[in-house]
C-alpha positions in Angstrom: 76.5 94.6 99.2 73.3 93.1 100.3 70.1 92.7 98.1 66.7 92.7 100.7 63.4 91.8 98.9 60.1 92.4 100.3 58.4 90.1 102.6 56.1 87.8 100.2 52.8 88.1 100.0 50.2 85.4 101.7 46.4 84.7 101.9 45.8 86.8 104.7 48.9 88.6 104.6 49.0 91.1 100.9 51.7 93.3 99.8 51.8 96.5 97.5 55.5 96.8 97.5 57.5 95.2 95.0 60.0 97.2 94.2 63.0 98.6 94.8 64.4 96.1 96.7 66.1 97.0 99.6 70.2 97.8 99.1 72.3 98.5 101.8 76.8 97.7 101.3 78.8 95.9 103.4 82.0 96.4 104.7 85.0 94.8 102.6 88.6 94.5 103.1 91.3 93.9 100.7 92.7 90.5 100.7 96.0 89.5 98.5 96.3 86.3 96.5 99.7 86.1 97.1 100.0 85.2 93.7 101.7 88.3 92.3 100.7 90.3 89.5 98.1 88.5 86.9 95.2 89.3 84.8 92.2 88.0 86.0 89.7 86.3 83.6 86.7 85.1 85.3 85.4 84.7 88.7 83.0 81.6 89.5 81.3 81.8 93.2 80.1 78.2 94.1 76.4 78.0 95.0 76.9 78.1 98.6 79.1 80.9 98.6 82.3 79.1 100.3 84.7 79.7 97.7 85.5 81.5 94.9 87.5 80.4 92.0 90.0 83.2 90.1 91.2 82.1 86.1 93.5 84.3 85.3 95.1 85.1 81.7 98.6 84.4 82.5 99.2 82.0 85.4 98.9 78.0 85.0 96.0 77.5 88.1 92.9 78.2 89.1 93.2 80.2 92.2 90.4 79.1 94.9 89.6 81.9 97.5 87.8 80.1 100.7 85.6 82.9 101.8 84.7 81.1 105.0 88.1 81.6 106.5 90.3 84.0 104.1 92.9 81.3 102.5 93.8 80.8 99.3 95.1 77.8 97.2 95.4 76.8 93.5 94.3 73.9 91.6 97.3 73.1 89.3 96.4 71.5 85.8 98.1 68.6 84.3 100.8 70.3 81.8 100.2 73.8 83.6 98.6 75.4 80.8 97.1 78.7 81.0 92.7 78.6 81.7 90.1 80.0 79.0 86.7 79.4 80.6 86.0 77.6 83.1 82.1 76.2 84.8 81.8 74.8 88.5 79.2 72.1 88.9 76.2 72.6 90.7 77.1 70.8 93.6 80.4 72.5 93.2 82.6 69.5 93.4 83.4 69.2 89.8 85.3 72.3 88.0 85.6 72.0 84.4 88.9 74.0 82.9 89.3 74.8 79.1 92.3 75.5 78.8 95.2 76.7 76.2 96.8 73.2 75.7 93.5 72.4 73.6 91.9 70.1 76.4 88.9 70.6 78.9 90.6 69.6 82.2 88.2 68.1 84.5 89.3 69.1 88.0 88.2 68.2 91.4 87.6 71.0 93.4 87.6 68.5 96.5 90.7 67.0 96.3 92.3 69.4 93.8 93.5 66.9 91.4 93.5 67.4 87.3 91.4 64.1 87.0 91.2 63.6 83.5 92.1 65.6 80.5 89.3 65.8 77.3 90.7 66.7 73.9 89.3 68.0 71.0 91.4 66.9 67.7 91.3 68.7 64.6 89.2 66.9 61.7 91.3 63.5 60.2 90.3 60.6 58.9 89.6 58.9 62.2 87.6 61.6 63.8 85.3 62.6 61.1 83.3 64.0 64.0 85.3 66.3 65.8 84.3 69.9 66.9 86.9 71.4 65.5 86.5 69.8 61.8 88.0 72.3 59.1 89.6 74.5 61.3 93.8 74.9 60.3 94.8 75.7 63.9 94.3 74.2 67.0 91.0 74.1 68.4 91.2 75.8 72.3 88.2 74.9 74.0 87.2 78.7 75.1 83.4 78.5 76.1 82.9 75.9 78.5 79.1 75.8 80.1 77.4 73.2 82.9 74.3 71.5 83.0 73.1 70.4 86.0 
């Protein structure tokens, strides 16, 4: 689908339309994963719209669709555990996984490597600071968000 807006408006050059914008659909065509049946849990377009990354509820990746030519590939996470929520730096370089095994997984989306692994301890003695003080269970980081 494809979103048109009106041409903007200038000095010498004024404009009474403002909306609706313009809609007219595109032509799509089914393309499979080749990852066999899964759930899928969020979708996270980079900013320049040449990939798309896929979390899914029961596989251990996050399945990157290149738009620019059709393929897809995974980025595995250290300890394959299952993705929560997921945010894709701006510059779309940097994915950052929460994940299921209680750790934000800080994942290149370059190289495809589970660079480092950030975990959130339930309150002790040592960690009087934690996010996840007072809480019996383990703390799954489900809500990640990116600042650029």
């Amino acid at each position: 689908m494809t979103v048109k807006g009106p041409m903007p408006a200038t000095p010498n050059s004024q404009t009474s339309v403002t909306c609706p914008f313009q809609v007219t659909s595109a032509t799509s065509s089914f393309v499979n994963l080749g990852q066999g049946n899964f759930t899928p849990l969020k979708l996270i377009v980079a900013s320049d719209s040449s990939r798309a990354y896929v979390l899914t509820t029961n596989l251990g990746s996050v399945f990157v669709f290149d738009l620019g030519v059709n393929t897809v590939s995974a980025l595995p996470m250290t300890g394959n555990p299952v993705p929560l929520d997921a945010g894709l730096t701006s510059d779309g370089t940097i994915l950052y996984v929460g994940a299921n095994d209680g750790s934000v997984h800080v994942v290149s989306a370059v190289s495809g490597g589970d660079l480092q692994q950030i975990t959130f301890t339930n309150n002790n003695s040592s960690n009087k600071s934690s996010l996840c003080s007072n809480i019996p269970q383990t703390c799954n980081p489900d809500l990640i968000a990116v600042q650029p």
